[in-house]
The first five atom37 places (N, CA, C, CB, O) and aatype in JSON, in Angstrom:
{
  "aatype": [20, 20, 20, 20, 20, 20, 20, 20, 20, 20, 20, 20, 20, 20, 20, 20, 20, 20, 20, 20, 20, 20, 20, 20, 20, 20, 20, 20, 20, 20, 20, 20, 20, 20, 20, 20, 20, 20, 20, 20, 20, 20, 20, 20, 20, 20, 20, 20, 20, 20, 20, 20, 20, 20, 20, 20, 20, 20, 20, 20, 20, 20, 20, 20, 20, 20, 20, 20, 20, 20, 20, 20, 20, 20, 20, 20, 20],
  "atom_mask": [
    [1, 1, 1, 1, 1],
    [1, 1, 1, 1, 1],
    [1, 1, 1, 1, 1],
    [1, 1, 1, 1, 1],
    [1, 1, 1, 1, 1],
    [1, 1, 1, 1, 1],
    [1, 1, 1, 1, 1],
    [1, 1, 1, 1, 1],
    [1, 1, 1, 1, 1],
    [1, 1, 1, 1, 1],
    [1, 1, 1, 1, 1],
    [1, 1, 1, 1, 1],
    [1, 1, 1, 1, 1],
    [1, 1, 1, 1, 1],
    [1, 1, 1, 1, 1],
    [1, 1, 1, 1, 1],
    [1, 1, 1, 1, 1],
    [1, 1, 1, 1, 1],
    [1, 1, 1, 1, 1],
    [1, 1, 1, 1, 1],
    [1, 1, 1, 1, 1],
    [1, 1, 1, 1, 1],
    [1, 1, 1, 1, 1],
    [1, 1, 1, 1, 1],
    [1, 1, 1, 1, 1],
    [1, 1, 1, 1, 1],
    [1, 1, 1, 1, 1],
    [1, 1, 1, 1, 1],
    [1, 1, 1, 1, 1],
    [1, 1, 1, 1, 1],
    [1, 1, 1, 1, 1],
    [1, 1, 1, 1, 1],
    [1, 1, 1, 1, 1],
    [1, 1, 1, 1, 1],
    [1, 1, 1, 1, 1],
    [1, 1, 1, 1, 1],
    [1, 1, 1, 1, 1],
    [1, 1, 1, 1, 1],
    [1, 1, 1, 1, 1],
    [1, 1, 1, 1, 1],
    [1, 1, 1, 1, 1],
    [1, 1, 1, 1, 1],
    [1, 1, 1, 1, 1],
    [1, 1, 1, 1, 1],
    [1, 1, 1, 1, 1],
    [1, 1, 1, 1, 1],
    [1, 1, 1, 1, 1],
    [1, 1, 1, 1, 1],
    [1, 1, 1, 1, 1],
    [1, 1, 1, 1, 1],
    [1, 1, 1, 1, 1],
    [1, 1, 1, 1, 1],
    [1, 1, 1, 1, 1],
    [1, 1, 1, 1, 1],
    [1, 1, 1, 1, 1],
    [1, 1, 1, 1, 1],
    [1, 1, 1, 1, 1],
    [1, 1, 1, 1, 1],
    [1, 1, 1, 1, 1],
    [1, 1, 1, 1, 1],
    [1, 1, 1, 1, 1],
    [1, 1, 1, 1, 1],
    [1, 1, 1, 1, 1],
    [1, 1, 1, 1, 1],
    [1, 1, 1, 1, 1],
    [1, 1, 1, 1, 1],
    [1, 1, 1, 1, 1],
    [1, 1, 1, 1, 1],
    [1, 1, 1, 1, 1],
    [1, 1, 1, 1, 1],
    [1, 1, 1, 1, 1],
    [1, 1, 1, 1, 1],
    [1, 1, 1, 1, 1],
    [1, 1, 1, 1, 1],
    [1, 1, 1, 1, 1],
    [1, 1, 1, 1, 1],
    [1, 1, 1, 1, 1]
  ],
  "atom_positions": [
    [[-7.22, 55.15, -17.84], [-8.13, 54.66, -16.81], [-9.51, 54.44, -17.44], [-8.22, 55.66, -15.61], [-9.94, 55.35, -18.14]],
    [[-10.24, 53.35, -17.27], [-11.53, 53.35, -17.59], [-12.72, 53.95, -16.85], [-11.73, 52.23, -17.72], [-12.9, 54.31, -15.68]],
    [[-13.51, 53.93, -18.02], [-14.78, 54.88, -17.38], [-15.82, 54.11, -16.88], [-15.5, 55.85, -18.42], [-16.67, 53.58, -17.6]],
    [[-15.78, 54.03, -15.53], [-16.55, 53.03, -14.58], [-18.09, 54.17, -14.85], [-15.68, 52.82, -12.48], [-18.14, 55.4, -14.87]],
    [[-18.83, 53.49, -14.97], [-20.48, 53.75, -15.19], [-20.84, 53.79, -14.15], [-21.4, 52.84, -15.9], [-20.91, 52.76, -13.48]],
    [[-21.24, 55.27, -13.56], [-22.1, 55.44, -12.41], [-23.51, 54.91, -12.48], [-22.18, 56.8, -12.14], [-24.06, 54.35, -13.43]],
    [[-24.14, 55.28, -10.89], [-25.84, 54.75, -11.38], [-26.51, 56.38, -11.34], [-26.89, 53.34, -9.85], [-26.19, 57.46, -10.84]],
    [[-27.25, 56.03, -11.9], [-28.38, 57.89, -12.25], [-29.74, 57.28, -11.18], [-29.33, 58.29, -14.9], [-30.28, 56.2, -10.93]],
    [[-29.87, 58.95, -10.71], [-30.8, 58.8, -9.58], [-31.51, 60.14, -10.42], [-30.14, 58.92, -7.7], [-30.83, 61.07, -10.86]],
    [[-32.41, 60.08, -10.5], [-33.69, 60.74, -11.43], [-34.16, 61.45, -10.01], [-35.1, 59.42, -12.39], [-34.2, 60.64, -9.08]],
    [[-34.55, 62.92, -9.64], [-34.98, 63.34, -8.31], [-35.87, 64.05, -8.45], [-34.15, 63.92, -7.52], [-35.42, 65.01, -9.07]],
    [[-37.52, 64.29, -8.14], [-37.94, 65.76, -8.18], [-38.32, 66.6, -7.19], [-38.84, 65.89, -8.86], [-38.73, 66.29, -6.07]],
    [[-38.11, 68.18, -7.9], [-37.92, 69.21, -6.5], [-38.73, 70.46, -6.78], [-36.2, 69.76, -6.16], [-39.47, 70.51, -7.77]],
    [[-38.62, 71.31, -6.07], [-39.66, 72.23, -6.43], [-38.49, 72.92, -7.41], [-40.51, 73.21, -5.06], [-37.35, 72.51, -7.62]],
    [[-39.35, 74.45, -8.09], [-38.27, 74.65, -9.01], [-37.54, 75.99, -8.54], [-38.83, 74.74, -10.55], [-36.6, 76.51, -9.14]],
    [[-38.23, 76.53, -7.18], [-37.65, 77.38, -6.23], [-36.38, 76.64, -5.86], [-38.6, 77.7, -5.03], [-35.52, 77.47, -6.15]],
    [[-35.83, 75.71, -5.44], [-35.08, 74.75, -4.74], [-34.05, 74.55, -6.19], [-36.1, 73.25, -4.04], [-32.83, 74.71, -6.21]],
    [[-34.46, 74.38, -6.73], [-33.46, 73.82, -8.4], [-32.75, 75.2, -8.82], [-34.77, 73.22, -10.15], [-31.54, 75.16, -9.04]],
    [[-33.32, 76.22, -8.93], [-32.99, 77.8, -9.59], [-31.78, 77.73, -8.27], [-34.65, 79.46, -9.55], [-30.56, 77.74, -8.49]],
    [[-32.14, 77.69, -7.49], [-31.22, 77.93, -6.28], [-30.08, 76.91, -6.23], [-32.05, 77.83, -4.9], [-29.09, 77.36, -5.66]],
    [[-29.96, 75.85, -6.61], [-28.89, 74.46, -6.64], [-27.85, 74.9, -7.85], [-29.83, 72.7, -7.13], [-26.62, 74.95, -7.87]],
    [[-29.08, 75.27, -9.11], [-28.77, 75.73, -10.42], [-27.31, 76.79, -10.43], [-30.19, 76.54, -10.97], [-26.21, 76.7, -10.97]],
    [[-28.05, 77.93, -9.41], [-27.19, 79.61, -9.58], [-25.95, 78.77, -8.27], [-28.57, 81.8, -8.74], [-24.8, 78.64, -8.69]],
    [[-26.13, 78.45, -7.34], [-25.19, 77.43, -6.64], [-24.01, 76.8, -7.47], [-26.04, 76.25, -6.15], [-22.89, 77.22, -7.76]],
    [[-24.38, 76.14, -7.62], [-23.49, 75.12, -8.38], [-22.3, 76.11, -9.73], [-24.87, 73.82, -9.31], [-21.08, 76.09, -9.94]],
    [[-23.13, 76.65, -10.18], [-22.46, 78.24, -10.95], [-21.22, 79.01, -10.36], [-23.64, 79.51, -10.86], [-20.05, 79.22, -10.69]],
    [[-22.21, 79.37, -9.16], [-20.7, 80.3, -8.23], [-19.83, 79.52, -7.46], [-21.15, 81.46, -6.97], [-19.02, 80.02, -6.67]],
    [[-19.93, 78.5, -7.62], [-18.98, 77.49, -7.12], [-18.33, 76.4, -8.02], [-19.63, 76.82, -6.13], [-17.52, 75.49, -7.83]],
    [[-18.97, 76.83, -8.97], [-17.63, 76.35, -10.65], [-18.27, 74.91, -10.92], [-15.19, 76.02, -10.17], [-17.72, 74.17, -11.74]],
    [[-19.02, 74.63, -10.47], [-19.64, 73.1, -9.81], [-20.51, 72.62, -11.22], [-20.97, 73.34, -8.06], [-21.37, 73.47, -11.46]],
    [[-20.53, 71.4, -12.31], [-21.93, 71.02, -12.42], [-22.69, 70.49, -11.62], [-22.11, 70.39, -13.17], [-22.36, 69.78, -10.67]],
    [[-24.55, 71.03, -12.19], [-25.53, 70.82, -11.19], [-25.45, 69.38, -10.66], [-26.91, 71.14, -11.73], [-25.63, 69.32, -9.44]],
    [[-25.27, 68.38, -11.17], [-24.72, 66.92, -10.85], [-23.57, 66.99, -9.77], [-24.1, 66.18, -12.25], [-23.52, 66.35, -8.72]],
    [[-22.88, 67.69, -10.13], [-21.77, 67.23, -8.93], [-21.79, 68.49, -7.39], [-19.84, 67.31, -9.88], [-21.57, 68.43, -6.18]],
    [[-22.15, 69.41, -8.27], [-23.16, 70.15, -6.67], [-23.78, 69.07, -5.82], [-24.78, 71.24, -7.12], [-23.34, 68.53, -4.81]],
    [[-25.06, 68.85, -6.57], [-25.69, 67.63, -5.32], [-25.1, 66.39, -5.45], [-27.37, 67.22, -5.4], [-25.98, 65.61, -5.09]],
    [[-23.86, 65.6, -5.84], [-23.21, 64.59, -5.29], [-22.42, 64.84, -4.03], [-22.44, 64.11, -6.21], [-22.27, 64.07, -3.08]],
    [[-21.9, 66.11, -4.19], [-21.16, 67.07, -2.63], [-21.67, 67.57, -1.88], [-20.43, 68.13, -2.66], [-21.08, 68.02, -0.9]],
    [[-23.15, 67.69, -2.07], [-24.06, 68.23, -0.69], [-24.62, 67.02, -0.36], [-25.36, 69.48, -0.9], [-25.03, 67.03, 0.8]],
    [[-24.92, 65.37, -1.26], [-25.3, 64.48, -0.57], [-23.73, 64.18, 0.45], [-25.95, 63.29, -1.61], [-23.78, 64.37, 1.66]],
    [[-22.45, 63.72, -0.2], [-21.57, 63.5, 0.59], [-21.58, 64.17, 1.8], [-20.58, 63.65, 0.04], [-21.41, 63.56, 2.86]],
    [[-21.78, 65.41, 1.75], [-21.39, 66.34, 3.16], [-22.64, 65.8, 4.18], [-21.51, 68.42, 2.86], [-22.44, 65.58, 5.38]],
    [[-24.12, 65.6, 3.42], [-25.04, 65.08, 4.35], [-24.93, 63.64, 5.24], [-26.13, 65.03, 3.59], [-25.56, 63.29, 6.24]],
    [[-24.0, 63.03, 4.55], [-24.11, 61.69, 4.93], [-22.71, 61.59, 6.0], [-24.13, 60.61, 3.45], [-22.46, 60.81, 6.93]],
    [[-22.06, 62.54, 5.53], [-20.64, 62.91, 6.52], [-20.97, 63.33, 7.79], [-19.68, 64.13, 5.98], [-20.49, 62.93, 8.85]],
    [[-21.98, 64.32, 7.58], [-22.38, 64.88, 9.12], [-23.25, 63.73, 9.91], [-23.43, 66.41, 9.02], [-22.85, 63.45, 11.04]],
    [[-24.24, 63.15, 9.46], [-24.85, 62.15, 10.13], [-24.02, 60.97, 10.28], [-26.01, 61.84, 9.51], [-24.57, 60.2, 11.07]],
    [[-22.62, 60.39, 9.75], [-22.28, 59.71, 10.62], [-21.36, 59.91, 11.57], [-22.11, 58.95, 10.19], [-20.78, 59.07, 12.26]],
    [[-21.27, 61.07, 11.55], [-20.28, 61.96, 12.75], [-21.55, 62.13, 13.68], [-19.39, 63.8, 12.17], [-21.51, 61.35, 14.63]],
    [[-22.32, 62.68, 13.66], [-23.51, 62.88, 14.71], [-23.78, 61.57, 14.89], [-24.85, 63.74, 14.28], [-23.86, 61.64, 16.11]],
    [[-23.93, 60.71, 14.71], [-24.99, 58.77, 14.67], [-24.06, 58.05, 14.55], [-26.23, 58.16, 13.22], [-24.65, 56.97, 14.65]],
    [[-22.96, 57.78, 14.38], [-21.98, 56.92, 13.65], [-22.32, 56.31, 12.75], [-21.44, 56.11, 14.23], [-23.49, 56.25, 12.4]],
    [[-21.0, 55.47, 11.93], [-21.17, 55.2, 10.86], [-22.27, 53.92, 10.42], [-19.94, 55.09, 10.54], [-22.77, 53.07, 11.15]],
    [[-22.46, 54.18, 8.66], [-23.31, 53.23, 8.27], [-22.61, 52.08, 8.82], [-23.59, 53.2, 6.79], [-21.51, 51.96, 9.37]],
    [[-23.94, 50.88, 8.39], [-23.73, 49.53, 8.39], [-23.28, 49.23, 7.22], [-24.77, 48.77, 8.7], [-24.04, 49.41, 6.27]],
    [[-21.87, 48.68, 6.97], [-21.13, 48.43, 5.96], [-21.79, 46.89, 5.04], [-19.58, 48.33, 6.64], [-21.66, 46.69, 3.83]],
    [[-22.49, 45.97, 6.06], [-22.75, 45.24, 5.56], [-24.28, 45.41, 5.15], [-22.29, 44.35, 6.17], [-24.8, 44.73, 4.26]],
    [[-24.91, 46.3, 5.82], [-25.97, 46.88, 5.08], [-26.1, 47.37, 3.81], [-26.28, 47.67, 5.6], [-26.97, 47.12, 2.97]],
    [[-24.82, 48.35, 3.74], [-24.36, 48.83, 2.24], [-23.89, 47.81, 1.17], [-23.15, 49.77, 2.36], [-24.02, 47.87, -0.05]],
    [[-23.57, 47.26, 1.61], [-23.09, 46.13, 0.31], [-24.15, 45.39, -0.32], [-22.09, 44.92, 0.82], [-24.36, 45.22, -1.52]],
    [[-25.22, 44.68, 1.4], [-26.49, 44.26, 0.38], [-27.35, 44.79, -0.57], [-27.31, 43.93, 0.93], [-28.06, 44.07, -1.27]],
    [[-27.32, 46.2, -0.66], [-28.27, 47.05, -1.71], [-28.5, 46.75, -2.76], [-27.97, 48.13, -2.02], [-27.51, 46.65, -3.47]],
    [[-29.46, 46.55, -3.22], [-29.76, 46.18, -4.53], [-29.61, 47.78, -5.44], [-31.43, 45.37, -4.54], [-30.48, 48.64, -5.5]],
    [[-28.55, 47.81, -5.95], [-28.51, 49.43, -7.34], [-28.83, 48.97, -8.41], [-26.93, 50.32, -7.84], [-28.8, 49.83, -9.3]],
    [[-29.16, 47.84, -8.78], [-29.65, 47.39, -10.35], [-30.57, 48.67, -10.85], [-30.73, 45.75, -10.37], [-30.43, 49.34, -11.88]],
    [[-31.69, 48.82, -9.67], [-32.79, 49.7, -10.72], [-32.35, 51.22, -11.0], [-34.45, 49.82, -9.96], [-33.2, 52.05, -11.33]],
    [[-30.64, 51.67, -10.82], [-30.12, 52.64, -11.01], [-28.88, 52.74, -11.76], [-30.08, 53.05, -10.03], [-27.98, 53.56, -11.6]],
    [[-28.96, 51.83, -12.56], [-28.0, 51.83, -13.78], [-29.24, 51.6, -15.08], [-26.62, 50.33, -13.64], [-30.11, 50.76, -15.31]],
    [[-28.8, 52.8, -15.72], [-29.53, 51.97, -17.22], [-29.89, 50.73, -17.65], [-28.88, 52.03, -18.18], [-29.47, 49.87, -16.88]],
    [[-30.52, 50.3, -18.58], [-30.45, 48.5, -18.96], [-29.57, 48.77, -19.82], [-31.84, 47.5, -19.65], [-28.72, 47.89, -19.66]],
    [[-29.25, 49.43, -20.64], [-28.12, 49.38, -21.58], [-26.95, 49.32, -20.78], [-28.05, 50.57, -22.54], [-26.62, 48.13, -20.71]],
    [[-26.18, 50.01, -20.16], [-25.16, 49.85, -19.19], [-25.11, 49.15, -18.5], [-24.94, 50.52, -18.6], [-24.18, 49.16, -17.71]],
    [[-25.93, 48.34, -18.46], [-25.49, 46.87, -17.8], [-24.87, 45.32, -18.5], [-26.76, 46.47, -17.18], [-24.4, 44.33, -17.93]],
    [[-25.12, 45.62, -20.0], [-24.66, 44.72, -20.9], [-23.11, 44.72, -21.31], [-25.46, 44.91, -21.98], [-22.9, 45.73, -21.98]],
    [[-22.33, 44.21, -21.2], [-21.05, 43.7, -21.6], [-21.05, 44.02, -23.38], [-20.92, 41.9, -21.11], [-21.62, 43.36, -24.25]],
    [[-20.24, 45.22, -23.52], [-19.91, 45.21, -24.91], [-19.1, 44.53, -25.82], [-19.62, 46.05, -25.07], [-19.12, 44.84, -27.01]],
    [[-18.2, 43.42, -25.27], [-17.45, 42.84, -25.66], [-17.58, 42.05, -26.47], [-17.04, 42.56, -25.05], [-16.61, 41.41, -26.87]]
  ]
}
């Protein structure tokens, strides 16, 4: 299977909040990356159960360019 290139979201937090995501993500076997990819999922799960769901065609227009590397966007071929 190939390795589809995610986009990187750069975030800052206090470092009370990080120590805590940090020791988190630990007792739950989790890297700190995929800790908060599963607490954003769960956030976005509950709000469209509370609000219903996104606008699908909202989502598609998004521009993610400025969240992929410039290198990872070039065709190595």
């Amino acid at each position: 299977m190939a390795n589809k290139k995610q986009p990187t979201v750069r975030l800052r937090m206090q470092e009370d909040l990080l120590r805590r995501l940090i020791l988190l993500s630990e007792l739950e076997g989790r890297s700190l990356s995929n800790q908060i990819a599963m607490l954003a999922r769960n956030a976005v799960a509950y709000h469209e159960r509370a609000k219903g769901k996104l606008d699908t065609k909202k989502l598609a227009a998004l521009d993610l360019s400025e969240y992929y590397d410039a290198d990872e966007n070039t065709d190595e071929a």
